[in-house]
DONU-607428 format. One record per residue: residue in one letter; x, y, z of N, C-alpha, C in turn. Coordinates in nm, 3 decimals. Each point is the difference from the previous one (the first is absolute). Layout:
BEGIN
REC  code      n.x      n.y      n.z     ca.x     ca.y     ca.z      c.x      c.y      c.z
REC     A        X        Y        Z        X        Y        Z        X        Y        Z
...
# end
This chain:
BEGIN
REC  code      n.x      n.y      n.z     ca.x     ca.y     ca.z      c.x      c.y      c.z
REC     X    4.860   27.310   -3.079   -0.002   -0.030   -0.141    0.064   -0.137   -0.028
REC     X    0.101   -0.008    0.059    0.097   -0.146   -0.017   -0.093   -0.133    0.025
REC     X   -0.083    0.058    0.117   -0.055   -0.157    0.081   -0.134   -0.032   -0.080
REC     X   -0.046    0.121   -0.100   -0.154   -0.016   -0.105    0.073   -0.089   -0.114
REC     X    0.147    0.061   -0.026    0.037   -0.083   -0.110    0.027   -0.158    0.011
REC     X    0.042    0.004    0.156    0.043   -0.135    0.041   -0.103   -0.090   -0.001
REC     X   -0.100    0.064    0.035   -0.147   -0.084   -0.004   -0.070   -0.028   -0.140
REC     X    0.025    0.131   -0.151   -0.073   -0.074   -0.117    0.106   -0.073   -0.014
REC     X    0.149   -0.059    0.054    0.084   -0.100   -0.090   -0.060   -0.092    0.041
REC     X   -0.032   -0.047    0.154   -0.023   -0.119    0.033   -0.140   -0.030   -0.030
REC     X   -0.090    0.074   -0.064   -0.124   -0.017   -0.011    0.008   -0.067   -0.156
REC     X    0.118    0.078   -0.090    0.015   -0.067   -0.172    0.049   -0.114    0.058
REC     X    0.078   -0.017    0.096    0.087   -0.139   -0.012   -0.114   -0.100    0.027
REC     X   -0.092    0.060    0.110   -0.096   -0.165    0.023   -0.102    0.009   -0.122
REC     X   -0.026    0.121   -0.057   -0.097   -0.042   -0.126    0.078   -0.098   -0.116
REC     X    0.145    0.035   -0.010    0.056   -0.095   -0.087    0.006   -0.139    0.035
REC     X    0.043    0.009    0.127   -0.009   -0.144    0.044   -0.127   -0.087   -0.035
REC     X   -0.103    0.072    0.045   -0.148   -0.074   -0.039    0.026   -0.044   -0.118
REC     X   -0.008    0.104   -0.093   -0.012   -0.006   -0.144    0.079   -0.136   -0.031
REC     X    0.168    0.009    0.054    0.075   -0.130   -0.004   -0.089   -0.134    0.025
REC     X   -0.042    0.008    0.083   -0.029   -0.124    0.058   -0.137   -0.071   -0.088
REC     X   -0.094    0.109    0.004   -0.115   -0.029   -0.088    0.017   -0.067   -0.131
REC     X    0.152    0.045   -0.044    0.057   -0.065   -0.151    0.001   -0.135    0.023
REC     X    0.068   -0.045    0.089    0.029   -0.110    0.055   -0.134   -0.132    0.066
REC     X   -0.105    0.071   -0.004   -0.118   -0.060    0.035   -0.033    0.007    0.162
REC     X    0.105    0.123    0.099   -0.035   -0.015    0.137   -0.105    0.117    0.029
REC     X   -0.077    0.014    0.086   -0.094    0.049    0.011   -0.052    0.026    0.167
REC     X    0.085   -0.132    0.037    0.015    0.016    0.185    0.120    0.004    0.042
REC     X   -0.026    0.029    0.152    0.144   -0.015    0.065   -0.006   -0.166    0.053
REC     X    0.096   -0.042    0.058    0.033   -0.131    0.069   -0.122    0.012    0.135
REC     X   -0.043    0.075    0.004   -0.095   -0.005    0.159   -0.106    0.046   -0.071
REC     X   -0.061    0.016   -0.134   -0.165    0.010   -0.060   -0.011    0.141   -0.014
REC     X    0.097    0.118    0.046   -0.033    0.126   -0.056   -0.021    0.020   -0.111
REC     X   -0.083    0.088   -0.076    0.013   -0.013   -0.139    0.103    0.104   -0.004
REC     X    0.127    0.080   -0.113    0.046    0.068    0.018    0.003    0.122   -0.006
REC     X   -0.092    0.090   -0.053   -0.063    0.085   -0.017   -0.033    0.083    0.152
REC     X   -0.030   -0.136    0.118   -0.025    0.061    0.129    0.125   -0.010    0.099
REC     X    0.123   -0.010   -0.072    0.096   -0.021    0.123    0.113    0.117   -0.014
REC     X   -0.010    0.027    0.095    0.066    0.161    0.000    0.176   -0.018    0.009
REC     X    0.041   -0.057    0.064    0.108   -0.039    0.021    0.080   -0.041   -0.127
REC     X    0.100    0.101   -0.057    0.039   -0.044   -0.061    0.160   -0.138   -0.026
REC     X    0.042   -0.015    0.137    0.031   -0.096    0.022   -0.037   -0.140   -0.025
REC     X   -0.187    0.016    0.045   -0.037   -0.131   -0.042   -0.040   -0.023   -0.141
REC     X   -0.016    0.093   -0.073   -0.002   -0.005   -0.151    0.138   -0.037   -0.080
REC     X    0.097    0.092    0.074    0.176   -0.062   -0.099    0.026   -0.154    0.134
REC     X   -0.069   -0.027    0.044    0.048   -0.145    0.039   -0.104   -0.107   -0.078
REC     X   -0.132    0.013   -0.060   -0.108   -0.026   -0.038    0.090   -0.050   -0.139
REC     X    0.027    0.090   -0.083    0.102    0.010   -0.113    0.099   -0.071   -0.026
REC     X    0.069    0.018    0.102    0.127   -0.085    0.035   -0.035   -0.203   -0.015
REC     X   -0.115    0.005    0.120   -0.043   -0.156   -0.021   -0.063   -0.030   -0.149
REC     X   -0.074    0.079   -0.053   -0.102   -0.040   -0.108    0.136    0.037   -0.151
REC     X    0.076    0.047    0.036    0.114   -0.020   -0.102    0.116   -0.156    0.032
REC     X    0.047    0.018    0.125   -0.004   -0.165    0.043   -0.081   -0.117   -0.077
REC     X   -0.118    0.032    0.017   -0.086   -0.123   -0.051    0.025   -0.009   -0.154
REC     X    0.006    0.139   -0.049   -0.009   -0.003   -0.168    0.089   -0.060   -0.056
REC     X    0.130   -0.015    0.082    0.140   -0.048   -0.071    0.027   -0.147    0.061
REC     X   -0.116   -0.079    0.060    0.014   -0.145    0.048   -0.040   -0.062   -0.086
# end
């Protein structure tokens, strides 16, 4: 039961993230994934991380 729940958090967290980023006008990753296809949610809160970087330069 714990590890289904553990999985819809990280599944809201990368849909939010998208959602984040899409606000922002990103739509790829740094290597042409679009984000929608990248499972990893690592590379989505690092995706975030840079494209919030950029927003505040």
């Amino acid at each position: 039961m714990a590890q289904l729940e553990n999985e819809t958090e990280v599944e809201r967290r990368k849909q939010k993230l998208i959602r984040d980023m899409h606000k922002l006008g990103i739509y790829y990753t740094s290597d042409g994934r679009k984000l929608e296809e990248v499972s990893s949610l690592y590379t989505l809160e690092w995706t975030n991380i840079q494209a919030l970087n950029q927003a505040v330069k």
